[in-house]
Phi, psi and omega in degrees: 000168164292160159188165167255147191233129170277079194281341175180149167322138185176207204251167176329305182260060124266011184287116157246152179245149191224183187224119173251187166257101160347128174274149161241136176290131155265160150070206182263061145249174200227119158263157189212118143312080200281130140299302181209156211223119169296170159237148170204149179002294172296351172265349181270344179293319198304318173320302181305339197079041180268302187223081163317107167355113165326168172296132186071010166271161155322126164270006192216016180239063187290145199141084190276342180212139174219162150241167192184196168213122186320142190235324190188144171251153199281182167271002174274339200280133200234310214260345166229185185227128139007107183115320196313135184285110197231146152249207161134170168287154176201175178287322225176176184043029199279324178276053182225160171303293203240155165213130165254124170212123186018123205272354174275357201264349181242140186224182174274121165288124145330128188295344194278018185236117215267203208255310193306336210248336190277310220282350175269304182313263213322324149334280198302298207286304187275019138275327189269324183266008170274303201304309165322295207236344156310295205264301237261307196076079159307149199227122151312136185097338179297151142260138207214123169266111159251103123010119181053044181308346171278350176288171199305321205264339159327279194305346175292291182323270189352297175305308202265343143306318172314293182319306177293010164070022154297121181286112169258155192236179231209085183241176164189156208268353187262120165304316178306323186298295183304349179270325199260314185294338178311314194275030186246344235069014189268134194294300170260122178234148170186150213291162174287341150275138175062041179270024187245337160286332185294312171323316186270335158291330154289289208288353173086351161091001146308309204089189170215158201266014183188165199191113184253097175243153183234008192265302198085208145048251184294002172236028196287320194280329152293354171288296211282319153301324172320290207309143151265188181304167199017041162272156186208160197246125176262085196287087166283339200207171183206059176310308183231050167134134171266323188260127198233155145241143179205162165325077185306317171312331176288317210268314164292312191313329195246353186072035199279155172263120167230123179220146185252161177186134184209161217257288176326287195277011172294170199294161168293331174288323177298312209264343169315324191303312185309293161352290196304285164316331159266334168294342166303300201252351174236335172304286178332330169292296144353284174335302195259348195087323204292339135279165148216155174269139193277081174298138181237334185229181155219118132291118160327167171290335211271336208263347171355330181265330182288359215256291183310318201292327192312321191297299198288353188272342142098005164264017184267151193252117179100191167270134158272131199197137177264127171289156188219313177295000000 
C-alpha cells in the first residue's frame, strides 16, 4: 500500500510516500480502506520528533483520524462487513491506502457526508464533546470561553456548545477567523490580548463557567481571571508553554478546577468509552446538520507536507485533509 512516511525527524519534506505492506486484521480489528486523512497538529509535532506514536501505532506513518470503507475483518469481529462506510480515531497511521483499527474505534458515516467532510469529525468532534461535557460537564445556559477559535477543534466546540444551549465567547489572533466562528454560534469574539477583561465586561463582571484552552502557559492567569466562581480550565494543549506560575489564592478564592486531557495516549478502554459517547451524543447531530464539519483545505496523499506547512502556518480556519484514493 501506499503511505506517507516520516523518513526522519524534520521539517515538512521529510515526508515521502512510499509502498509498505499492507496491515492484516486479528482479533476483533478492522481494516478500512482509508479515503481520506485530517491533518493535525500532533502530526506535524510527531514529524518534527517531538511526540511519538503510542505503543502499537506506526511510528513513521502519521495520521490520527480517517474516513473509509471496511475492506476486511478480523475473526473476532462482529459489529461491520466489508463495504461499510466508516471513521475514527487511530494512535497513528491513518495517512496510508489501509489502517487496522479496533472494531469499537469505529462508527458510521452519516449519509449527509462525503469521505472528506467524514475525515474532518473524529478528531475535532470527539476531542471537543469529551472535553466540553466528559473532563468540563458543561450546562445548558453556562458560559464558556473557547481558545482558537478557529482551529479544528475550536469550530467543534463552538457547535456543539451552542447546540447544548451555552453562551459562547471566542478569541482569536485573525479577525476574519472570529467573523466566520460567529456564523458556527459563537455569541462573543475578541482578540487573544486582555481577553479576562474583555470577559468580565461582556458579562457584567460574572465571568464564565469554563475555559476550553489549547495555549498553556501564557494565558492560565487570565484564564482563572475570566472564571467566575467554581469555574474550571479544561487543558488541550500547551502551545505556548507548558510550564506556568499563576495565583494560588486566586484559584482558591474562587474554587477553581484545572484539568488537563488528550486523547491520543489514553488507554484502549478509555477512548472506546470516548467513541461511544460521540455516537451517542454527537452523530445525530451530524446526522441533521445541526454541527458540521468545517473543511478548509483538501490535499493529494502525494501533496502532504504542503498540507504540514498549511498546518504550522496557522491560517487555516477549520480541517485540513489529505485525499488518500
Amino acid at each position: 500500500m501506499r503511505a506517507a512516511i516520516i523518513t526522519r525527524p524534520g521539517k515538512p519534506d521529510v515526508l515521502e510516500i512510499q509502498e509498505v505492506e499492507t496491515p492484516e486484521p486479528v482479533g476483533d480489528y478492522v481494516r478500512v480502506r482509508v479515503r481520506a486523512s485530517g491533518i493535525n497538529r500532533a502530526d506535524t509535532v510527531q514529524r518534527a520528533g517531538h511526540y511519538p506514536a503510542p505503543p502499537g501505532s506506526p511510528q513513521n506513518i502519521p495520521g490520527m483520524e480517517f474516513a473509509g470503507e471496511v475492506d476486511e475483518v478480523g475473526p473476532l469481529a462482529r459489529a461491520w462487513k466489508p463495504g461499510q462506510r466508516v471513521m475514527g480515531l487511530a494512535g497513528g497511521g491513518a495517512q496510508a491506502e489501509y489502517i487496522v483499527v479496533h472494531e469499537g474505534m469505529l462508527v458510521e458515516i452519516p449519509d449527509n457526508l462525503d469521505f472528506v467532510q467524514a475525515a474532518g469529525v473524529p478528531e475535532v468532534f470527539m476531542t471537543a464533546h469529551d472535553a466540553l461535557f466528559t473532563q468540563g460537564g458543561l450546562q445548558m445556559g453556562e458560559r464558556i470561553l473557547i481558545h482558537a477559535a478557529g482551529s479544528g477543534v475550536g469550530t467543534a466546540a463552538i457547535q456543539l456548545a451552542h447546540a447544548a444551549g451555552a453562551i459562547t465567547f471566542g478569541t482569536s489572533r485573525t479577525p476574519e477567523k472570529l467573523e466566520r466562528a460567529k456564523l458556527l454560534g459563537l455569541d462573543h469574539a475578541f482578540g487573544d490580548q486582555d481577553f479576562a477583561a474583555a470577559v468580565q465586561r461582556l458579562t457584567n463582571g460574572l465571568g464564565v463557567h469554563m475555559v476550553l484552552d489549547f495555549i498553556g502557559a501564557p494565558y492560565l492567569q487570565q484564564n482563572m481571571e475570566a472564571l467566575t466562581a467554581w469555574g474550571r480550565v479544561v487543558f488541550l494543549s500547551s502551545l505556548g508553554g507548558a510550564q506556568a506560575s499563576f495565583n494560588i489564592s486566586l484559584m482558591m478564592g474562587k474554587r477553581i478546577s484545572l484539568r488537563g486531557c488528550t486523547l491520543r495516549t489514553r488507554s484502549l478502554e478509555e477512548k472506546l468509552a470516548v467513541t461511544r459517547r460521540f455516537a451517542v451524543g454527537v452523530l445525530p447531530l451530524l446526522a441533521n446538520g445541526t454541527v458540521k464539519p468545517i473543511i478548509d483545505q483538501v490535499y493529494p496523499l502525494e501533496q502532504i507536507a504542503d498540507a504540514h506547512r498549511a498546518m504550522e502556518a496557522n491560517k487555516n480556519f477549520g480541517k485540513l485533509i489529505v485525499r488518500v484514493d
